[in-house]
C-alpha positions in Angstrom: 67.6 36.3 50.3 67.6 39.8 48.8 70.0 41.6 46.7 71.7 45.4 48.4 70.2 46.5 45.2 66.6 45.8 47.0 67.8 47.4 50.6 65.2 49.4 52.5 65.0 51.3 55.6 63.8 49.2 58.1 64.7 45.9 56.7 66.4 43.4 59.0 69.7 41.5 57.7 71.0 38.3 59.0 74.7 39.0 58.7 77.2 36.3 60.4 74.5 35.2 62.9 73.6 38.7 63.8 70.3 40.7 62.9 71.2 44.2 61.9 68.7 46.7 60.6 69.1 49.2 57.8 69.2 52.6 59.2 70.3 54.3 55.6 71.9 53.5 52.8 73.8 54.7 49.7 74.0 53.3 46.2 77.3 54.7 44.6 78.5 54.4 41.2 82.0 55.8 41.3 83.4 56.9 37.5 85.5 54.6 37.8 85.4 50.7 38.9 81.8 48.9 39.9 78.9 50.3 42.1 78.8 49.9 45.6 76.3 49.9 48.2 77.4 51.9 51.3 75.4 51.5 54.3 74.7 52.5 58.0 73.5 49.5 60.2 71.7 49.5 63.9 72.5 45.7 65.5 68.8 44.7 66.7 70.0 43.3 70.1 72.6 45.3 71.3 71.7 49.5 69.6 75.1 49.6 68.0 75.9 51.2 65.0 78.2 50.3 62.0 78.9 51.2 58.9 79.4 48.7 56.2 79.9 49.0 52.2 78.7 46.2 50.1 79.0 45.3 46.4 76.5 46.2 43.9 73.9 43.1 43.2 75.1 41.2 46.1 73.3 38.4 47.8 72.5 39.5 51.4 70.6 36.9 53.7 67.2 39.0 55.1 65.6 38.0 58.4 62.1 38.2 58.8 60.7 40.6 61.6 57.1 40.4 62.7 55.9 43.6 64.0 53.2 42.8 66.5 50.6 44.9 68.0 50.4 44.3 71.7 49.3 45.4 75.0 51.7 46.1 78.1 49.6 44.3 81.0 51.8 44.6 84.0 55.5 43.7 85.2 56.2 40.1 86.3 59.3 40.3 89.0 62.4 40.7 85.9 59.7 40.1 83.0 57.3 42.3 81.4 54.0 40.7 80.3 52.5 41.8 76.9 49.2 40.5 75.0 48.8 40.2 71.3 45.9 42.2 70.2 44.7 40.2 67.6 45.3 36.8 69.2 44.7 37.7 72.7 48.0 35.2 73.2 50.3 36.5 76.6 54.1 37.0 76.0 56.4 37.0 78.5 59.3 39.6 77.6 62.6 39.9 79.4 63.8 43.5 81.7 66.9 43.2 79.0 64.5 43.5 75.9 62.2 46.2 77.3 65.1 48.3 78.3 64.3 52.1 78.3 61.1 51.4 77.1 59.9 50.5 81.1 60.5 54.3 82.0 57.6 55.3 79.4 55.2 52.4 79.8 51.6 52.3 81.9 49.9 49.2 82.2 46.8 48.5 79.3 49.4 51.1 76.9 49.3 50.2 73.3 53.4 49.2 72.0 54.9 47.1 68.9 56.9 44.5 69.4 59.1 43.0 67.3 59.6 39.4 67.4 62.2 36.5 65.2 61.5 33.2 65.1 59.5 33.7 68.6 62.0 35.4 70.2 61.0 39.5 71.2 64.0 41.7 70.1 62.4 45.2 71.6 59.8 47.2 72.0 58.8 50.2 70.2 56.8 52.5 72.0 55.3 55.6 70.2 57.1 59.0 70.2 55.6 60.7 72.6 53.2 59.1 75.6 51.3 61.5 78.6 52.5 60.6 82.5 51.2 62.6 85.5 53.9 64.0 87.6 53.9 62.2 90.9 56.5 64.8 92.1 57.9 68.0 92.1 59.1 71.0 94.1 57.3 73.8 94.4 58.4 76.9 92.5 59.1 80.0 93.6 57.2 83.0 93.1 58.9 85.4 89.8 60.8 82.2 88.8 58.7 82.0 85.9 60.4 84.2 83.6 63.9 82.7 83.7 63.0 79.7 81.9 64.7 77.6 83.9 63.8 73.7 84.3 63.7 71.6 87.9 63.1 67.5 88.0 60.1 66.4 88.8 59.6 62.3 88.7 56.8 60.6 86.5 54.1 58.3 87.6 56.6 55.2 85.8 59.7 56.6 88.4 61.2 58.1 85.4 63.1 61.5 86.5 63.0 64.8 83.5 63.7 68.3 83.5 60.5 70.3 83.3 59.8 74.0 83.4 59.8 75.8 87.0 55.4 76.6 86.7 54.9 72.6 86.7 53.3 71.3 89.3 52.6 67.8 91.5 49.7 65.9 89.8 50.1 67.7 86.2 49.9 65.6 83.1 52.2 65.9 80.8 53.7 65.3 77.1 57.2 63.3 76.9 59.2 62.2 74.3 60.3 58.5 74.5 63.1 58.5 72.4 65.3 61.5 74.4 62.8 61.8 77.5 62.3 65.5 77.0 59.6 67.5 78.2 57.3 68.3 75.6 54.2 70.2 76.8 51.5 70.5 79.2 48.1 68.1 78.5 45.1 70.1 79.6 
């Protein structure tokens, strides 16, 4: 148990049944009438958003989230298999939990996973990963001045927009939170 004087960032409540996690949060003292806490929270499970106002000093119940370092070793028909780098212990996490996270992920890749009371909740991947290009068309000759984009698809089957010069076999740098382009690795 925690007060919403001692919310933080990050920190993971148990509210009716449901873990949500502080995205930000607000302490107001109005000039008139008591402080409030006014807050923005992510549900673990399913990504939505809410915002909620609590009293000042409350008691809110706070559920504890370990954040393990693991290893993504290779996909298992609907499950994702992941190994605990300090206990060398294989985990077994669902298509459901991964999500998104599958379009950015080669085997042996370093990820976080977040796990309550031995359950996964997702994986966190970090913000930006390098993929080869397994395919893309060609472009044209004097298209490289318009700065237009093209899709190419990545080495996970994950399909971006990347400038018109790229080519097949090129490695490059994505971001895994909007799946932009970000650069070219040399």
């Amino acid at each position: 148990m925690a007060t919403t004087n001692d919310l933080k960032n990050g920190m993971v409540l148990n509210i009716d049944g449901n873990l949500w996690s502080v995205v930000e949060f607000q302490h107001v003292k109005p000039g008139k009438g008591p402080a409030f806490v006014r807050t923005k929270l992510k549900n673990v499970l399913s990504g939505k958003v809410v915002d909620k106002t609590f009293n000042a000093g409350i008691k809110v119940e706070t559920a504890t989230v370990d954040k393990r370092d693991m290893q993504y070793l290779y996909a298992d028909g609907d499950d994702f298999v992941f190994m605990d780098s300090s206990t060398y212990d294989q985990m077994h996490v669902g298509k459901d939990v991964v999500a998104d996270a599958s379009d950015f992920m080669l085997e042996n890749q370093d990820v976080i996973v977040a796990v309550h009371e031995g359950t996964p909740l997702y994986v966190e991947l970090p913000a930006s990963v390098e993929l080869e290009v397994t395919y893309t068309e060609p472009g044209l000759q004097g298209d490289r001045s318009t700065g237009g984009t093209k899709p190419a698809t990545l080495e996970t089957g994950r399909e971006i927009q990347v400038p018109l010069f790229l080519e097949t076999g090129t490695k490059v740098k994505v971001d895994t939170r909007s799946g932009d382009y970000l650069g070219r690795v040399s």
